[in-house]
C-alpha positions as CSV (number, residue, x, y, z in Angstrom):
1,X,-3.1,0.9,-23.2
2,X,-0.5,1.8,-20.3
3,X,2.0,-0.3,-19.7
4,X,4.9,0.0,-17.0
5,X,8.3,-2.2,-17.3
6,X,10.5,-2.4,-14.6
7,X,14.2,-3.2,-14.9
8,X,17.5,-3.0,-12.8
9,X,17.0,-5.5,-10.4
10,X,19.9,-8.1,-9.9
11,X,22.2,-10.0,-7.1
12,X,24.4,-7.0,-5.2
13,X,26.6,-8.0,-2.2
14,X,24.8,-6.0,1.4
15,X,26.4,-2.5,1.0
16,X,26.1,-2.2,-3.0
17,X,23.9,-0.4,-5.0
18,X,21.4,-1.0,-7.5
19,X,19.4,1.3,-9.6
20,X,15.5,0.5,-10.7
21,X,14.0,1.8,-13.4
22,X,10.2,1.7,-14.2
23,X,9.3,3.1,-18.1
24,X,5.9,3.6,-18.7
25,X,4.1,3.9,-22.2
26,X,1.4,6.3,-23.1
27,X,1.2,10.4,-22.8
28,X,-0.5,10.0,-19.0
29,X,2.9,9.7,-17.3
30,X,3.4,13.7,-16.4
31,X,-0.1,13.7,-15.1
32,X,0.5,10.7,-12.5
33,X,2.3,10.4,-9.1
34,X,4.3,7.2,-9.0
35,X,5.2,4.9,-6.6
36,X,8.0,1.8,-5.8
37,X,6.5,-0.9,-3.7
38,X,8.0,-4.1,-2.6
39,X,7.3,-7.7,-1.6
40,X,9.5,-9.8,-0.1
41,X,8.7,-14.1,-0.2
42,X,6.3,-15.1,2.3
43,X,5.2,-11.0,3.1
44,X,2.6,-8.5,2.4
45,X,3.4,-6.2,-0.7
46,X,4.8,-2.8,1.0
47,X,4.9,0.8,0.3
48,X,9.0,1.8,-0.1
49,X,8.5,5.2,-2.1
50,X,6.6,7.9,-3.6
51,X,6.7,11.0,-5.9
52,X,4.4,13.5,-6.8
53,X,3.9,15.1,-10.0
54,X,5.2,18.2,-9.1
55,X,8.6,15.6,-7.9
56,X,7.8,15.9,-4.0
57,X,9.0,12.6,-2.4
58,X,8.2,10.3,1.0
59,X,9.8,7.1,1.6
60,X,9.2,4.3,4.1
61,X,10.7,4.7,7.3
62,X,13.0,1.2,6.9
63,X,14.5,2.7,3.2
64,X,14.5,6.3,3.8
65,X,18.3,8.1,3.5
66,X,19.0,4.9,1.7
67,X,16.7,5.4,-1.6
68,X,15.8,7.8,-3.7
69,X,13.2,7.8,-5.9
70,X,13.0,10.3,-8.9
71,X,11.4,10.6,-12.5
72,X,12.2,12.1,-15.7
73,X,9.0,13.3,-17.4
74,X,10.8,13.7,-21.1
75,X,11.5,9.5,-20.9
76,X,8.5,8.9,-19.2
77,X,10.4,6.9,-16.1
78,X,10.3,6.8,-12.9
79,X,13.3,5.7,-10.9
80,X,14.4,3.9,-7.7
81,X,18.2,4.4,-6.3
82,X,19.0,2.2,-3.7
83,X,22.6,2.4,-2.0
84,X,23.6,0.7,1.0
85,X,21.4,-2.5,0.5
86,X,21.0,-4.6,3.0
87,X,19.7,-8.4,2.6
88,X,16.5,-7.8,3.9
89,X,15.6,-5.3,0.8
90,X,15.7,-8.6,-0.9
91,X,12.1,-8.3,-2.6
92,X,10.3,-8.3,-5.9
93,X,10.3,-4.6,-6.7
94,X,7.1,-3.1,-8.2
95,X,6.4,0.4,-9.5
96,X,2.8,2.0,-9.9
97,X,0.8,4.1,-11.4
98,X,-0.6,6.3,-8.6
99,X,-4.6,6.7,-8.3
100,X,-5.3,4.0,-10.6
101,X,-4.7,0.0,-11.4
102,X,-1.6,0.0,-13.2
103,X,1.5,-2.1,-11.9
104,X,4.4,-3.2,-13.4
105,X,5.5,-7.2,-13.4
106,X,8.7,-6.3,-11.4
107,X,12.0,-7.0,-10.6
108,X,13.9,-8.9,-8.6
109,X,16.4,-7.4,-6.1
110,X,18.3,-10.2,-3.8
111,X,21.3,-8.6,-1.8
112,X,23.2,-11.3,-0.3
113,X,27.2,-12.1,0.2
């Protein structure tokens, strides 16, 4: 069974930082790209970052020089730094399993002052 647990989220004023962190259970991590989505309330769920196997990375347009998404195969976790936040990355923050049906339950990231 493969399971993926998001933490990090929180409150952060617009301009702070926050860092996510997605572990994921079982020996399939190294084999997987994974990926950061978001959903903000009343919106469609939305690509914000992914990275390969191999640790090649692209990032939505609205996050990109702003995030950075990495992984650590050895802790099996993937990771999601986000700097200069700004209130509309105020979203429920998912990671995924790339290429098949595993998502985590997510974390919530509100920046506001």
């Amino acid at each position: 069974q493969v399971q993926l647990v998001e933490s990090g989220g929180g409150l952060v004023q617009p301009g702070g930082s926050l860092r996510l962190s997605c572990a994921v259970s079982g020996s399939i991590f190294r084999l997987n790209g994974m990926g950061w989505y978001r959903q903000a309330p009343g919106k469609q769920r939305e690509f914000v970052a992914h990275i390969s196997t191999r640790g090649s990375t692209n990032y939505a347009d609205s996050v990109k020089d702003r995030f950075t998404i990495s992984r650590d195969n050895a802790k099996n976790t993937v990771y999601l730094q986000m700097d200069t936040l700004k209130p509309e990355d105020t979203a429920v923050y998912y990671c995924q399993m790339l290429g098949t049906g595993y998502w985590g339950q997510g974390t919530q990231v509100t920046v506001s002052s």
